[in-house]
C-alpha positions as CSV (number, residue, x, y, z in Angstrom):
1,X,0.0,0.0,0.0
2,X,1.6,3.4,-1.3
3,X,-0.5,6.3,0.9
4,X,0.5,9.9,2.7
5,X,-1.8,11.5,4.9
6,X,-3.0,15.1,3.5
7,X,-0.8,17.2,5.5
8,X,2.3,14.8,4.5
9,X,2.2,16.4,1.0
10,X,4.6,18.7,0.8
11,X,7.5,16.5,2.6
12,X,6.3,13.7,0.1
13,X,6.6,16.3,-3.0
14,X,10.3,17.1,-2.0
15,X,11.6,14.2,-0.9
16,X,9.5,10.8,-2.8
17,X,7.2,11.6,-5.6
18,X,10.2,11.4,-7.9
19,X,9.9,7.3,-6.4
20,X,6.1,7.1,-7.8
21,X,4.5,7.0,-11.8
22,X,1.2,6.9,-11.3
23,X,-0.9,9.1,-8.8
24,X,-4.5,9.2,-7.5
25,X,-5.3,12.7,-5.9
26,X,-8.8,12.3,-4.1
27,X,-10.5,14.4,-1.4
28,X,-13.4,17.0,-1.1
29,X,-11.5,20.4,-1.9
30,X,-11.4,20.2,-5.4
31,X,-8.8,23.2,-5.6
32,X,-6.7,21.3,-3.2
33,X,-6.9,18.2,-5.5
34,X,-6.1,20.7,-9.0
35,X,-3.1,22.1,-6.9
36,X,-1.5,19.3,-5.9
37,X,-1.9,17.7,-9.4
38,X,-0.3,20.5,-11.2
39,X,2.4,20.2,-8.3
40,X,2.9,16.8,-9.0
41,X,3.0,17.6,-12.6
42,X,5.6,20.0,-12.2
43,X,7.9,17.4,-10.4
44,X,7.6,14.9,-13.1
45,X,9.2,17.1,-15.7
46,X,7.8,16.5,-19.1
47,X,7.6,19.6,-20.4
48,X,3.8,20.9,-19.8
49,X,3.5,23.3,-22.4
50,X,4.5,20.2,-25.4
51,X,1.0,18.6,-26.2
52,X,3.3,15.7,-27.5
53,X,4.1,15.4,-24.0
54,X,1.1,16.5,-22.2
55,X,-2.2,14.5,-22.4
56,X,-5.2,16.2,-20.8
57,X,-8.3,14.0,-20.5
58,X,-12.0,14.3,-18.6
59,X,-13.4,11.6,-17.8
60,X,-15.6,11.7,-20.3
61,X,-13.2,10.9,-22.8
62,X,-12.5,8.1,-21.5
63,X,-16.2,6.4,-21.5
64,X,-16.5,7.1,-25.0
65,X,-12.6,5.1,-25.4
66,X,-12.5,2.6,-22.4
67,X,-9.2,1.3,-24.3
68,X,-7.7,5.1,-24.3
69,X,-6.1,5.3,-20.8
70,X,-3.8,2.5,-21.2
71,X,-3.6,3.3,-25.2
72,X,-2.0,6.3,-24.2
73,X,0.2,5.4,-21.9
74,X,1.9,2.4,-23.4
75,X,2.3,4.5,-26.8
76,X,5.5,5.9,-27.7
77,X,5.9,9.9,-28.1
78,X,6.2,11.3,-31.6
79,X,9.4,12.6,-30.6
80,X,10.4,10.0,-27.9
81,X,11.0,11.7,-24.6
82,X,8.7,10.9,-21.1
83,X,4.7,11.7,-21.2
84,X,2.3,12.7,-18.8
85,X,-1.6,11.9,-19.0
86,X,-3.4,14.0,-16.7
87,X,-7.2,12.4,-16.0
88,X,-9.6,14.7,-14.6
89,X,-13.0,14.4,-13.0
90,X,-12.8,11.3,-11.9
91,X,-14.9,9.3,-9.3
92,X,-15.3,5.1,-9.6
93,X,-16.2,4.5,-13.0
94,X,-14.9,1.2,-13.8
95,X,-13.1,1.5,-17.1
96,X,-10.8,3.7,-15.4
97,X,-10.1,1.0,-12.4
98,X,-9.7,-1.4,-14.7
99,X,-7.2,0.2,-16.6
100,X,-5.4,1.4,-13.3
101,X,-5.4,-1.5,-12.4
102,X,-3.9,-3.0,-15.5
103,X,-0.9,0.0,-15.5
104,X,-0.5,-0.7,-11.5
105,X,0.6,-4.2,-12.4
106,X,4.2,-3.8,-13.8
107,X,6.1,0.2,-13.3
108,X,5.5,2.4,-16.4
109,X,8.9,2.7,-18.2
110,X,8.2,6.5,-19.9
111,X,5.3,8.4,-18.5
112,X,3.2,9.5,-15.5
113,X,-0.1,9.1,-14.9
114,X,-2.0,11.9,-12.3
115,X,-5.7,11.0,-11.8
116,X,-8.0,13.8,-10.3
117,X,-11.2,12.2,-8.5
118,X,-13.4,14.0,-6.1
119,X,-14.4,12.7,-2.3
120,X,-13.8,8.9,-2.6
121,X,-15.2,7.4,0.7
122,X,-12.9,4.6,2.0
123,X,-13.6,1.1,0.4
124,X,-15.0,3.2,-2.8
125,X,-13.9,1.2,-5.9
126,X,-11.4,3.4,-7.5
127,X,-9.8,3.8,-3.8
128,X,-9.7,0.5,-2.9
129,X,-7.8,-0.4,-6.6
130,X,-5.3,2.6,-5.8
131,X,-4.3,2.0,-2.4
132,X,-4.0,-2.0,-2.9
133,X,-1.2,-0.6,-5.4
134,X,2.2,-0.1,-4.4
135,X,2.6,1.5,-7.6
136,X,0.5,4.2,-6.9
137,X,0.4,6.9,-4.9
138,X,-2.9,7.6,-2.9
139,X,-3.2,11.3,-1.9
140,X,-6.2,12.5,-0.2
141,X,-6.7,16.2,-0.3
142,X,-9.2,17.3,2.7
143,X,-10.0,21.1,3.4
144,X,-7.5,23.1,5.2
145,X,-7.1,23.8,8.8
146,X,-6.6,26.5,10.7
147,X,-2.4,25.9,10.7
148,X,-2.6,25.1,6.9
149,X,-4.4,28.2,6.2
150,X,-2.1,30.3,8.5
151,X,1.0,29.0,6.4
152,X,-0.8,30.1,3.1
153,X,-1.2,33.7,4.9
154,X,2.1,33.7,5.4
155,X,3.2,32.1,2.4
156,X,1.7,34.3,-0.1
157,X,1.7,38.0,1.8
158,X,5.6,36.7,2.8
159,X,6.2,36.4,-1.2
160,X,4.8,40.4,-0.7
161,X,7.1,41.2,2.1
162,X,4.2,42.1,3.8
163,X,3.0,41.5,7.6
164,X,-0.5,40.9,9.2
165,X,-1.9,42.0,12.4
166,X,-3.3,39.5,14.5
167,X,-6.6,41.1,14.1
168,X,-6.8,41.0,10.5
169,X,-5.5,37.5,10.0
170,X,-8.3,36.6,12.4
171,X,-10.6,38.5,9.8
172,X,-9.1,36.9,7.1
173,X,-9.2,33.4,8.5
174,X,-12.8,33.7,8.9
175,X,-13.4,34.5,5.3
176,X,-11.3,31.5,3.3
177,X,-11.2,27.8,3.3
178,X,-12.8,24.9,2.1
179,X,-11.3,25.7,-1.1
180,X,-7.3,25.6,-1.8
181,X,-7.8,27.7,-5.0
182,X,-10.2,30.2,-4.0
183,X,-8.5,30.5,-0.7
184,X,-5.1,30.9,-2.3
185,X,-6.6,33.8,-4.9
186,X,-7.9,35.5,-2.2
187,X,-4.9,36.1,-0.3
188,X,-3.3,37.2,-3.4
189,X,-5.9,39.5,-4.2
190,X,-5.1,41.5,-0.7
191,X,-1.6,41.4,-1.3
192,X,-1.8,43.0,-4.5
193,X,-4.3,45.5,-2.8
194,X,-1.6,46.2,0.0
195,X,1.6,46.7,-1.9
196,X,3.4,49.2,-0.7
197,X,2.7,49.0,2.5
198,X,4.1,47.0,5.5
199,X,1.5,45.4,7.2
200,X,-2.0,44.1,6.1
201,X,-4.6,45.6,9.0
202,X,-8.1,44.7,9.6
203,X,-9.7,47.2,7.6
204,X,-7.6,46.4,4.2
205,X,-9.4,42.6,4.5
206,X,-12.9,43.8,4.8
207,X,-12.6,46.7,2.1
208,X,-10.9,44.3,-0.4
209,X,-12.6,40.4,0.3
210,X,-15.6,42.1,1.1
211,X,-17.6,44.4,3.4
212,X,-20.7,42.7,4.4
213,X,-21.3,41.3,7.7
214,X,-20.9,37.7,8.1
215,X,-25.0,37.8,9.4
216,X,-26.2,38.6,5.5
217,X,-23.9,35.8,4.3
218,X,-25.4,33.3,6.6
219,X,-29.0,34.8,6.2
220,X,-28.2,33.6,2.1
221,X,-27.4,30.2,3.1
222,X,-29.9,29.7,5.7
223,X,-32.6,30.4,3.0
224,X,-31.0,27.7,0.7
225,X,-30.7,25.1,3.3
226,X,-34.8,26.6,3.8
227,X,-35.7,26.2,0.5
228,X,-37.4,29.5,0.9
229,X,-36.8,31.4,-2.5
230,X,-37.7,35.0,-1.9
231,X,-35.8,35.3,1.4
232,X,-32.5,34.2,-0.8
233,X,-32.9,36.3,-3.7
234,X,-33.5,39.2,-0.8
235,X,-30.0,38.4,0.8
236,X,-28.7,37.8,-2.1
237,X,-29.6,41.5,-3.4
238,X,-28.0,42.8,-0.2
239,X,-24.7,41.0,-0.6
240,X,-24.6,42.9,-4.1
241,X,-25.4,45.8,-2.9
242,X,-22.8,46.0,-0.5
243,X,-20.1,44.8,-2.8
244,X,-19.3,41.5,-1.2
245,X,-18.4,39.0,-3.5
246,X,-21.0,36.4,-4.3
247,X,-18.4,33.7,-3.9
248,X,-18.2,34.1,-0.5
249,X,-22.0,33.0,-0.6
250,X,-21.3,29.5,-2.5
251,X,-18.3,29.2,-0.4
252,X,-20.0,29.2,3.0
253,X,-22.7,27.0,1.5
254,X,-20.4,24.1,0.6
255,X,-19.0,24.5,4.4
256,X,-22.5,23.8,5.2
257,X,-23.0,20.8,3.4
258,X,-19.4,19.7,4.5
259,X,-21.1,19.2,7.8
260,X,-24.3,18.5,7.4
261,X,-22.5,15.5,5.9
262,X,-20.2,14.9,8.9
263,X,-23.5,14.9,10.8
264,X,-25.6,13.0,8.4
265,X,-22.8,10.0,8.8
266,X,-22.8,10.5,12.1
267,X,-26.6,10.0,12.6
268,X,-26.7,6.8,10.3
269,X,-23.6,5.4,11.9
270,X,-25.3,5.1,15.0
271,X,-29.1,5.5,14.0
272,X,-29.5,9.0,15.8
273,X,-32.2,11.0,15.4
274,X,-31.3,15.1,14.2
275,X,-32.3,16.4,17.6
276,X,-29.9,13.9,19.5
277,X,-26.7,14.8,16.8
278,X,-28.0,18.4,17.1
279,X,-26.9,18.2,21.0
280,X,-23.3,17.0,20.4
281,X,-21.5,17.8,16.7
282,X,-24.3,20.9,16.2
283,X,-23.4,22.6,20.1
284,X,-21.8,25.4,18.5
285,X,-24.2,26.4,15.8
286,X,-25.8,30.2,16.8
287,X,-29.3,29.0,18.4
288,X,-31.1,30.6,15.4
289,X,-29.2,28.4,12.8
290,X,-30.1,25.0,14.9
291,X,-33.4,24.8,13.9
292,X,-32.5,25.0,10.0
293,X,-29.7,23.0,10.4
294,X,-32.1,20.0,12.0
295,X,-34.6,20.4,9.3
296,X,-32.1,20.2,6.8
297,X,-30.7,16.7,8.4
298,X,-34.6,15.1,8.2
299,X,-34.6,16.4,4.2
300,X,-31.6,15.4,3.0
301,X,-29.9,12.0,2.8
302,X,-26.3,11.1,3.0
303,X,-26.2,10.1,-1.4
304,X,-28.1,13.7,-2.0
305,X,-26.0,15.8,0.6
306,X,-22.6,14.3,-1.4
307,X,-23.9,14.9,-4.4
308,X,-24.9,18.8,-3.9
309,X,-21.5,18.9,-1.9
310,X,-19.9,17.8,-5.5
311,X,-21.8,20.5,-7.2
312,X,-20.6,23.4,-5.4
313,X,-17.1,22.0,-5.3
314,X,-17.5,22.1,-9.2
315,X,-19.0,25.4,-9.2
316,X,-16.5,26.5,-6.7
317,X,-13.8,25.3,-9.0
318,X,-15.2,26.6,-11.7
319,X,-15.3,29.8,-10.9
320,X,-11.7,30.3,-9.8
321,X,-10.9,29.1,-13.7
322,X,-12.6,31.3,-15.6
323,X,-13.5,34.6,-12.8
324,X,-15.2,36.6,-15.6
325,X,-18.2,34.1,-14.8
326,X,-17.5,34.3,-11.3
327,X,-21.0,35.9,-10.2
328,X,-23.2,34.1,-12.4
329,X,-22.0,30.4,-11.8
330,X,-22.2,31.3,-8.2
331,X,-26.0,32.5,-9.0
332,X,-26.8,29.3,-10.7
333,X,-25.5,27.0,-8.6
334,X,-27.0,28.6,-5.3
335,X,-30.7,28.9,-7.3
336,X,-30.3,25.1,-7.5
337,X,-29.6,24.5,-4.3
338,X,-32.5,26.4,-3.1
339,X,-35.1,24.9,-5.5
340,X,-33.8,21.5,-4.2
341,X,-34.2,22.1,-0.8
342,X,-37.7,23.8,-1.7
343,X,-38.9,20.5,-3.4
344,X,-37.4,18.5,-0.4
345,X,-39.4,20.4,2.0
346,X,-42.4,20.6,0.0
């Protein structure tokens, strides 16, 4: 078995993934997952800008041409040299664990293999066939904590030559994660805003991330998780109105379904009932968010709260590759979400 724990990455990306071929980047913060691939891309060094070189693929692709995965990477380069075929989108689909599990058998002589799947839950097909592998290298990607976001504070405003007061990295804090990207372009977004000075204060975050109150941000995601149209299109106008980004919105809302689904498994782990998981993992929920929050744990089940947890990661993603439709993937996703939750409560 050929696994790192999430916050082993960097140590492995200096020190092993030279060792390793084939990768399987997995984990519920899609940004994290794109990040680490292009990271791991980066080691291998085939040149990324040759498309001899560099094959892209969705998964997609490859349910049209089960054959094409292993096709690929057993063919020769037109001008000989290593290759790298970069599979994204990925999830358990079994022409894909097939032919993983067919390239895991004997080590691939000239080219890499990265393979970008979303949340796999352990024992999940393409999971299993990867970690059984000691030819591949498992690397889940979870959402970062409070010390991995600090280090990306100080990472990226350090790259600036700029400082942070303690009470505007608390203000910061409260405003990223859950995605690597976003968070990431965020930060970089107030250092740009704060060259030329010293230190980033309090008021530089809220005028440049956005100056709405964090009540209006959680008033747009309680009336998702409600179902309860009119009240989101009313927060919704008052985040615009007050120039905070939309993001923010569709950010907070995947946070919320990251725990509704910690709770969810929770409750069907050991055949609770919302009120009793409301008492232990929903304690520090604001007393006016715990009766939503319980609502939303009768409504949705564990398949439909991964599945709208893969959508916003998606949208989330999305949005951080192409920011000129920043705003209205947000809108579209978060509409969903709300008409779903409408029809569940109905």
């Amino acid at each position: 078995m050929a696994e790192i724990k999430s916050h082993e990455f960097e140590n492995f990306l200096q020190k092993s993934a030279r060792n390793y071929r084939i990768f399987v980047i997995y984990g519920p913060d899609r940004g994290l997952v794109s990040e680490r691939a292009s990271l791991l891309a980066g080691k291998s060094g085939v040149a990324l800008d040759d498309p001899f070189s560099l094959t892209k693929l969705d998964i997609g692709d490859l349910q049209k041409d089960p054959g094409r995965l292993v096709d690929e990477v057993q063919s020769i380069g037109l001008f000989g040299g290593e290759k790298l075929i970069w599979i994204r989108g990925a999830a358990n689909e079994k022409y894909l664990v097939d032919s993983l599990a067919l390239l895991a058998e004997k080590p691939l002589e000239a080219a890499y293999l990265i393979v970008e799947a979303g949340d796999l839950k352990k024992g999940s097909l393409l999971r299993k066939t990867a970690e059984a592998a000691r030819s591949v290298m498992t690397i889940p990607s979870y959402a970062d904590d409070s010390r991995a976001l600090n280090a990306l504070i100080d990472t990226e405003l350090g790259a600036e030559k700029l400082g942070i007061t303690p009470a505007a990295r608390h203000a910061l804090m409260a405003l990223i994660g859950g995605d690597r990207i976003a968070s990431r372009n965020e930060v970089r977004k107030l250092a740009l805003y704060c060259r030329g000075f010293d230190t980033v204060e309090e008021h530089h975050v809220t005028e440049i991330i956005g100056d709405a109150s964090a009540i209006s941000v959680d008033d747009a995601v309680d009336a998702i998780l409600g179902g309860d149209l009119n009240a989101f299109l009313h927060a919704m106008q008052k985040i615009s109105s007050s120039k905070t980004a939309i993001f923010l919105v569709l950010q907070a809302c995947l946070k919320q379904f990251q725990l509704l689904d910690s709770m969810r498994a929770e409750m069907d782990e050991k055949r609770l009932q919302p009120p009793q998981i409301m008492q232990t993992m929903g304690r520090h929920l604001h007393f006016r968010r715990k009766p939503i929050i319980e609502q939303a744990l009768r409504q949705w089940t564990a398949e439909s709260i991964a599945r709208e947890s893969n959508r916003l990661q998606a949208a989330i993603l999305q949005s951080r590759r192409r920011q000129v439709l920043e705003d209205s993937v947000a809108m579209q996703t978060l509409l969903s979400t709300t008409l779903q939750s409408g029809r569940k409560s109905a």
